[in-house]
N, C-alpha and C positions, 0 to 999 in steps of 0.2 A: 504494500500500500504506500500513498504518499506522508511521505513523512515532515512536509513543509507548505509552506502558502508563497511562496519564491519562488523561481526561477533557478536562483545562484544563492541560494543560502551556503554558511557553513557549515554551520550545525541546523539541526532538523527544531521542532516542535516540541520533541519527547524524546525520550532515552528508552533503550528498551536493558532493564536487568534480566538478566539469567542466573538462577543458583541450582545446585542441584537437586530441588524436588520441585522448582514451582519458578516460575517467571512472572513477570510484568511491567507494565507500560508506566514512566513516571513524564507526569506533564505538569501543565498549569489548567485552573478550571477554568480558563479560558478557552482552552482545545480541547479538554476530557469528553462534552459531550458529543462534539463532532468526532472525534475517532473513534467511541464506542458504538454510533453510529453509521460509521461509513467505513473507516479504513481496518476498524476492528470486530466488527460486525459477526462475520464466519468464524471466527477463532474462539475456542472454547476453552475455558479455564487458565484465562489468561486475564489476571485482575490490571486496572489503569488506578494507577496511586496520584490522585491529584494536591497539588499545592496551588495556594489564592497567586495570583498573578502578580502580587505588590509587594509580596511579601520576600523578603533579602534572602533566599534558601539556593543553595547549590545543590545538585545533585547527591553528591555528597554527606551531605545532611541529609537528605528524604535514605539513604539506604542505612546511614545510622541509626534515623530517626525510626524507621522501620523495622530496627534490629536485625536486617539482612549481615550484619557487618558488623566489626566492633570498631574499624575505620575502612575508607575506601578512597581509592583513585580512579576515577574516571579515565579514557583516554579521549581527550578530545582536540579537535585542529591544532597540530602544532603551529601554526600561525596566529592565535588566539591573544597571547601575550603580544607578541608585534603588533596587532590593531587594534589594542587597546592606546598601543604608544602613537599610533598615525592617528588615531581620534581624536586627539587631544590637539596634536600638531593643525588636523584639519580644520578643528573648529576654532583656533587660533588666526587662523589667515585669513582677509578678507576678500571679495569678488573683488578685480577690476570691473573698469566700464567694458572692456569686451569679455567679460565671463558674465556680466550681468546681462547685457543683452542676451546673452544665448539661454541666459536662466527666463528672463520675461518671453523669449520667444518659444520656450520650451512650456512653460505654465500655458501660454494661448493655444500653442498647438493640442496638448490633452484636455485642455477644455475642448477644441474645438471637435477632435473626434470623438471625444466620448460621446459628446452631443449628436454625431454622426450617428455614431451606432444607436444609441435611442430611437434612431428615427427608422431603423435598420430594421431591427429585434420585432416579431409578434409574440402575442398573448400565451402561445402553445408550447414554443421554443426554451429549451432544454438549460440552465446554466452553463452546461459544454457547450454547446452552438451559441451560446452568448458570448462567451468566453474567446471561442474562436474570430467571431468578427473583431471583436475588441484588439486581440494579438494580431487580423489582418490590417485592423486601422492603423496600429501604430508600426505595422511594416510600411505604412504608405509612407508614413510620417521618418520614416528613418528615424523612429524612436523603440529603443528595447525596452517592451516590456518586462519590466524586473517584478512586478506584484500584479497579477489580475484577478481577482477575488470578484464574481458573483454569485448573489445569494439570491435564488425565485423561493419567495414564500406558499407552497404547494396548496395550503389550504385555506388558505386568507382569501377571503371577497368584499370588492374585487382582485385580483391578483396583484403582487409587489415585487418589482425588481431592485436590488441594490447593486451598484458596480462600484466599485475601487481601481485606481489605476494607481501603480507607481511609474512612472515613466523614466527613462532614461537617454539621455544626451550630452556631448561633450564633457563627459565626467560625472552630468549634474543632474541630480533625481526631480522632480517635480510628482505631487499627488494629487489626486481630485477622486471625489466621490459625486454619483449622478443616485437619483430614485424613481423611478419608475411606477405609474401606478395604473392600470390597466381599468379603467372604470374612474367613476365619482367617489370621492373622497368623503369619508364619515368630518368631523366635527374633532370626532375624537380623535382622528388620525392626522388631522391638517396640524391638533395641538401639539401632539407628540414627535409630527417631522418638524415643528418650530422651534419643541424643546432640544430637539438633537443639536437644529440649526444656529440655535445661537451658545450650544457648550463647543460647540466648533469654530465657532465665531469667537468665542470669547480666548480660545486657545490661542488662537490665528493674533489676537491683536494683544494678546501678553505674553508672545515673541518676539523679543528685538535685543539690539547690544544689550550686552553685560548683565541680562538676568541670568537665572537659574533653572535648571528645569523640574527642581521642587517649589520655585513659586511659581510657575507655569500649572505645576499641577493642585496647587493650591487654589486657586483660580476657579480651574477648570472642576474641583470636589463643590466649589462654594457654588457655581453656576448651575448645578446637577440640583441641590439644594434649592436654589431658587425661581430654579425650576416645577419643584415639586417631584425630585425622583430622588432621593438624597443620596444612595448607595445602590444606584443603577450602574455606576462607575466600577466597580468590585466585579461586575459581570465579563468584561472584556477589555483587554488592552487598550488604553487610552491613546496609541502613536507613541510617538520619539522621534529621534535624528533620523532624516531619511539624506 
């Protein structure tokens, strides 16, 4: 099964332990339900060990903690330590004007296909056949797709599509998310794409020099809150450095 939501990850989503009478899958409960739904589905006595998605835990810890181990080493990307050091370097250095340009021209163009394919996609059509158009737009576009994530909600009426793109050019990632909604919109569903809309919004404009991305996510808990969803945030990965 797949073991990532990338293209080019290095490390996968989850780890899979082996011992000798029993195995299992260790993730975050941000991925547990989707692989015991889909990548782990067939596999029989094979338990998924999940840990909250925010919470500071290595692998390492979930097999101690688990008393798999009385300590353990993982082996993971010998590269791992080096990009922790080019991270830092990265997010030290600033766009010139022609790296900025190619970033604002890169945000327009994934706007502008995603929007494409919106217009593309029907009612019927598969998250794989979604998926594909989206990786042929941004072959138009001479952009790699590095994330393409859709999600059709099978039993919702009317129908809802969600698309993520990460995009990739001249070095430099750009994201956008599109929503889909196949019919008229309840009341209730216009409120809660507004509440999404503006914890995204609010992300987006308490990003700039020299903050932190623990006041970023401060921000972004207090928005969820004022929203009226307060620990809807705890459900799923919030982003990061793309």
């Amino acid at each position: 099964g797949r073991n990532n939501d990338s293209v080019d990850p290095s490390l996968g989503v989850a780890a899979f332990w082996v011992g000798i009478d029993s195995a299992a899958v260790v993730t975050s409960n941000a991925e547990a339900n989707r692989l015991r739904e889909t990548e782990l589905r067939d596999l029989e006595g094979l338990d998924v060990v999940e840990h909250n998605w925010w919470e500071d835990k290595s692998d390492d810890d979930i097999v101690i903690e688990q008393k798999w181990a009385e300590e353990s080493s993982w082996e993971t990307d010998e590269n791992t330590e080096m990009a922790s050091s080019l991270d830092a370097l990265r997010t030290s250095l600033g766009f010139t004007p022609r790296e900025m340009g190619h970033y604002k021209a890169l945000g327009k163009d994934c706007g502008t296909l995603i929007g494409e394919v919106i217009l593309e996609i029907s009612e019927t059509d598969s998250e794989a056949t979604i998926a594909a158009h989206l990786r042929a737009a941004c072959g138009r576009a001479t952009i790699e797709p590095v994330t393409c994530l859709v999600t059709v909600l099978q039993h919702s009426s009317p129908r809802l599509v969600s698309l993520t793109l990460r995009g990739r050019r001249h070095g430099m990632t750009a994201a956008v998310t599109r929503c889909v909604c196949f019919g008229d919109m309840s009341e209730e569903l216009r409120a809660r794409h507004l509440a999404a809309a503006t914890v995204d919004a609010t992300a987006i404009t308490s990003t700039y020099a020299g903050t932190t991305i623990g006041s970023i996510f401060s921000e972004i808990k207090k928005a969820y809150l004022d929203a009226g969803h307060a620990d809807e945030w705890r459900l799923r990965t919030q982003g990061g450095m793309i």
